[in-house]
GUDO-498976 format. One record per residue (C-alpha): residue number from 1; residue in three letters; x, y negated, z. Coordinates in steps of 0.1 Angstrom, whole numbers, plus 2048, in hexadecimal, padded with zeros to 3 digits. Each point is the difference from the previous one (the first is absolute). Layout:
<nr NUM | rest ALA | xx X | yy Y | zz Z>;
...
This chain:
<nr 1 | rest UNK | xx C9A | yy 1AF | zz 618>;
<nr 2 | rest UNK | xx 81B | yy 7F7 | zz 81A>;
<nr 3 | rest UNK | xx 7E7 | yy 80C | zz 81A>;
<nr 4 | rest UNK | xx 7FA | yy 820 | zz 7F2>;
<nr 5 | rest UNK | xx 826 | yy 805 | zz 7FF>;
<nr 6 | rest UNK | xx 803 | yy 7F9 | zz 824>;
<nr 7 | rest UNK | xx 7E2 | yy 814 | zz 809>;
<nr 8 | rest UNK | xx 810 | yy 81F | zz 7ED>;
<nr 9 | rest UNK | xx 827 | yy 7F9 | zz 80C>;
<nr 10 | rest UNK | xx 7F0 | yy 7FE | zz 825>;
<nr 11 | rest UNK | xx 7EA | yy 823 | zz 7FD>;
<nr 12 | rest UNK | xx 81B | yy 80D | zz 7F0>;
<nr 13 | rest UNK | xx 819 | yy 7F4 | zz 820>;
<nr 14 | rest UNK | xx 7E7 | yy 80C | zz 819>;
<nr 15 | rest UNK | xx 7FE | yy 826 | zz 7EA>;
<nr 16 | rest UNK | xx 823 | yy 804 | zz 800>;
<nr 17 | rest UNK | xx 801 | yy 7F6 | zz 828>;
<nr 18 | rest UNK | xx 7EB | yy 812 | zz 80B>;
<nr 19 | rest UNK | xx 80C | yy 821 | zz 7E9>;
<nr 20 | rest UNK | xx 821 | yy 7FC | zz 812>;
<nr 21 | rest UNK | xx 7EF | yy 7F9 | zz 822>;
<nr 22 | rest UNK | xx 7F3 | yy 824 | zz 7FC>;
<nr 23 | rest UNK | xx 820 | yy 80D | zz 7F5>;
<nr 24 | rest UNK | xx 812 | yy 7F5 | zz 81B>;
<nr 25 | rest UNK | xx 7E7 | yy 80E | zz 819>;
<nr 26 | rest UNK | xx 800 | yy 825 | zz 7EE>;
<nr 27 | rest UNK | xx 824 | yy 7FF | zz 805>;
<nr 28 | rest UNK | xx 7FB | yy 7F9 | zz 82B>;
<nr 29 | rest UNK | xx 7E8 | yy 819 | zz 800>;
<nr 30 | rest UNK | xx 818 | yy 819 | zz 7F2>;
<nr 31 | rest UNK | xx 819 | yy 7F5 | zz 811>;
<nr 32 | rest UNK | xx 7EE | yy 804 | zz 822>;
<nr 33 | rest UNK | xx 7EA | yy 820 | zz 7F6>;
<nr 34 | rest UNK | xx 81C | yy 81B | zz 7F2>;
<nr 35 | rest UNK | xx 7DF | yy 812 | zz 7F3>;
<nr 36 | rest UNK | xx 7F3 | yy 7E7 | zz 7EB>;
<nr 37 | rest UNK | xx 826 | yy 7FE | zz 7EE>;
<nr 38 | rest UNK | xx 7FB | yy 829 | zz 7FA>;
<nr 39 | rest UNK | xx 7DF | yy 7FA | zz 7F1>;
<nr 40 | rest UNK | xx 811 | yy 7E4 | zz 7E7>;
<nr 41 | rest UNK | xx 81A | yy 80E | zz 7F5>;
<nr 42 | rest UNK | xx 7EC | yy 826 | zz 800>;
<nr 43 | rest UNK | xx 7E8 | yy 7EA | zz 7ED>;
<nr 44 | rest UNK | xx 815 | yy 7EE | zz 7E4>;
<nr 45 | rest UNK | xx 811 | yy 828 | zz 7FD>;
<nr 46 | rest UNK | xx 7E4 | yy 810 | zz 7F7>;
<nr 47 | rest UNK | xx 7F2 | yy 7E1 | zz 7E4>;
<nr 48 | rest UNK | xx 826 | yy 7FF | zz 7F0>;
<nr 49 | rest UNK | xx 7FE | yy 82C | zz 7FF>;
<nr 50 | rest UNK | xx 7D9 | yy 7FB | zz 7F0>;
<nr 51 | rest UNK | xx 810 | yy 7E7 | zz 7E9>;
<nr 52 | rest UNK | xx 81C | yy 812 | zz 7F1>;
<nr 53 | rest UNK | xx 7E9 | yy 81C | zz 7FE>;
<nr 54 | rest UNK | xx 7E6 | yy 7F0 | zz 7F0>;
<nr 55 | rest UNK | xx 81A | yy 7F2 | zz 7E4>;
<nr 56 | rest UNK | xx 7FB | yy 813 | zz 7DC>;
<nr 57 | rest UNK | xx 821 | yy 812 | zz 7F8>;
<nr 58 | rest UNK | xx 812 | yy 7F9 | zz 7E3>;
């Protein structure tokens, strides 16, 4: 049981690593391509306009 713990606690370490790892490396890519920042935040623009549309009104 102690082994499974470890097994779980280290794939879970390496997950969250690695999720980060790519985090870090979107934000250097934005930060050295100014195009790929206008496509993010054009990106996350448009999803938060098709959500408040999308929301049933009251």
């Amino acid at each position: 049981m102690k082994l499974l713990r470890v097994l779980a606690a280290a794939a879970m370490f390496t997950g969250i690593l690695s999720g980060c790892l790519a985090l870090l490396l979107l934000v250097i890519l934005m930060v050295r391509f100014p195009p790929l920042l206008i496509a993010v935040l054009l990106t996350c623009w448009i999803i938060s306009r098709l959500n408040t549309r999308s929301k049933p009104s009251r």
